[in-house]
ROMI-614204 format. One record per residue (C-alpha): residue in three letters; x, y negated, z negated. Coordinates in steps of 0.25 Angstrom, whole numbers, plus 5000, padded with zeros to 4 digits. Each point is the difference from the previous one (the first is absolute). Layout:
! ROMI-614204
<fifi rest="ALA" east="X" north="Y" up="Z"/>
...
END
This chain:
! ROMI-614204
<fifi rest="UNK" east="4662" north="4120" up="4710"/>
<fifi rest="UNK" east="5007" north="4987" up="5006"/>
<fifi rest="UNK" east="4985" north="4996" up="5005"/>
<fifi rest="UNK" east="4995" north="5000" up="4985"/>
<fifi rest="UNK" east="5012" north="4991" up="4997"/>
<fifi rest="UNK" east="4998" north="4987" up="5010"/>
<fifi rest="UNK" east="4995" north="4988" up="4994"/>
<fifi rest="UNK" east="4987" north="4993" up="5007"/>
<fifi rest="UNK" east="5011" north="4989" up="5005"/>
<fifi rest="UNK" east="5008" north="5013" up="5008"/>
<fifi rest="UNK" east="4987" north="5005" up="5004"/>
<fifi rest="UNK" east="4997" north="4986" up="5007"/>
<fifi rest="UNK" east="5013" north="5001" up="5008"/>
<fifi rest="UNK" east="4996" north="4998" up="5014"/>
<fifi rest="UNK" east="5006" north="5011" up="5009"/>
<fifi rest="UNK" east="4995" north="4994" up="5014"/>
<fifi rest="UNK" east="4989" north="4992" up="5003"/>
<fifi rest="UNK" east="4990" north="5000" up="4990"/>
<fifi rest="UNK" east="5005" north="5014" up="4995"/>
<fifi rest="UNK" east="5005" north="4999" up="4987"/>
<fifi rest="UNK" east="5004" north="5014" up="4992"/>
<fifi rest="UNK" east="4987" north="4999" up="4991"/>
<fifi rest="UNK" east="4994" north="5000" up="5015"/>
<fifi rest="UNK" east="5009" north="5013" up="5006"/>
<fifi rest="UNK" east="4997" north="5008" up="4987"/>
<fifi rest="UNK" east="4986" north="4997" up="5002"/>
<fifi rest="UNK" east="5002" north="5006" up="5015"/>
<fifi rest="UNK" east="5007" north="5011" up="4995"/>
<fifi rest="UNK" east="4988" north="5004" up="4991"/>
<fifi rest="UNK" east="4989" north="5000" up="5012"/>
<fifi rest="UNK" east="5011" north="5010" up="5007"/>
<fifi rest="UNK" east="4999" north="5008" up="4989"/>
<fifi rest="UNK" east="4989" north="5000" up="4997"/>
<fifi rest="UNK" east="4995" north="5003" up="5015"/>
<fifi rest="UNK" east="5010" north="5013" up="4997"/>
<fifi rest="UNK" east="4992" north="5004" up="4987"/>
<fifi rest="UNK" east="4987" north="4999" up="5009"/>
<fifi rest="UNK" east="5005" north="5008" up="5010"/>
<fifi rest="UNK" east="5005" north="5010" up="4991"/>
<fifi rest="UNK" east="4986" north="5002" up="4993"/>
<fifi rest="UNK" east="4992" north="5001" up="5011"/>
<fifi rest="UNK" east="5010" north="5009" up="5007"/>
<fifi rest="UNK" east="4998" north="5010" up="4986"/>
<fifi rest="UNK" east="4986" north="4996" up="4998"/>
<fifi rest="UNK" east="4994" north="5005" up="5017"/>
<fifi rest="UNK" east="5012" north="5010" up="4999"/>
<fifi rest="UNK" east="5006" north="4996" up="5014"/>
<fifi rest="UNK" east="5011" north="4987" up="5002"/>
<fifi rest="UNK" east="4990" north="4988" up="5000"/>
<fifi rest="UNK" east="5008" north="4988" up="5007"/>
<fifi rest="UNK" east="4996" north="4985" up="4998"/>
<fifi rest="UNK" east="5005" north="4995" up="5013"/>
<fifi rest="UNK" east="5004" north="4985" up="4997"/>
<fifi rest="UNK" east="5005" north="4990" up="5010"/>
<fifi rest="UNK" east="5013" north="4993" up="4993"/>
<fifi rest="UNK" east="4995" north="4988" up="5006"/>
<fifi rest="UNK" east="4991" north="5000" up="4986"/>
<fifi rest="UNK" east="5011" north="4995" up="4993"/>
<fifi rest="UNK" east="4994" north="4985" up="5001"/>
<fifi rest="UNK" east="4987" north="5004" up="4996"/>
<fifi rest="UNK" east="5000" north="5002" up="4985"/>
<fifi rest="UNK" east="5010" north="4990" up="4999"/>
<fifi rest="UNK" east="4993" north="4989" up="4995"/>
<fifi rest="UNK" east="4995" north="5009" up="4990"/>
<fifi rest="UNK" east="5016" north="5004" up="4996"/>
<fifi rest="UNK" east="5001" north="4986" up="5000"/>
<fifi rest="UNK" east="4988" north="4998" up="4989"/>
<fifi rest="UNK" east="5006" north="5013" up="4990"/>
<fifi rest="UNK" east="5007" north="4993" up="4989"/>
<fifi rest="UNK" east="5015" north="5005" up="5001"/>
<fifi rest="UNK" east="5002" north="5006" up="4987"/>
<fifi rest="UNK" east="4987" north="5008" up="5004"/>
<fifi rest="UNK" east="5006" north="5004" up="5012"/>
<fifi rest="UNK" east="5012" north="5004" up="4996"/>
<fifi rest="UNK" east="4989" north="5009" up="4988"/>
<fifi rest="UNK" east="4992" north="5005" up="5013"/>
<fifi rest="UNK" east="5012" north="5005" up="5007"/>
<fifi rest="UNK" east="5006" north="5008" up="4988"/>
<fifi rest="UNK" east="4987" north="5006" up="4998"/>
<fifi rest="UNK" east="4999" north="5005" up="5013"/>
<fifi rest="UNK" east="5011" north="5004" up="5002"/>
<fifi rest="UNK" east="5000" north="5008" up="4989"/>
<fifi rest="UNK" east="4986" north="5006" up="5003"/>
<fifi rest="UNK" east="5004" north="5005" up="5014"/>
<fifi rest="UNK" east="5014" north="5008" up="4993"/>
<fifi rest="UNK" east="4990" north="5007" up="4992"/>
END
């Protein structure tokens, strides 16, 4: 997997603004992860449960993105993604 593979240098690339990819993998996690929730609860009340979210929340969590160290990041996003193909 190419995400495995990047160096905590390529994972400090900036990609615009204060986004770096360490930053956009962790983002890409929280999607994901929003998808494993909706799954669940969607099986676990057997009806389609939506989380409505605003994409306006994009600059909420960031200052946390900000904080996840990037080789963690780039650990979380695997993770996740690999979670929700189960």
């Amino acid at each position: 997997m190419l995400v495995s593979k990047l160096s905590d240098q390529e994972l400090s690339l900036r990609v615009g603004g204060i986004w770096t990819i360490a930053i956009a993998l962790a983002h890409l996690a929280f999607w994901d992860q929003r998808v494993m929730y909706v799954l669940n609860k969607t099986r676990e009340e057997a009806k389609l449960v939506n989380s409505n979210i605003d994409v306006r929340v994009y600059d909420i969590p960031l200052p946390l993105w900000t904080a996840i160290p990037t080789l963690d990041a780039s650990r979380l996003v695997i993770e996740t993604a690999q979670a929700l193909d189960k």
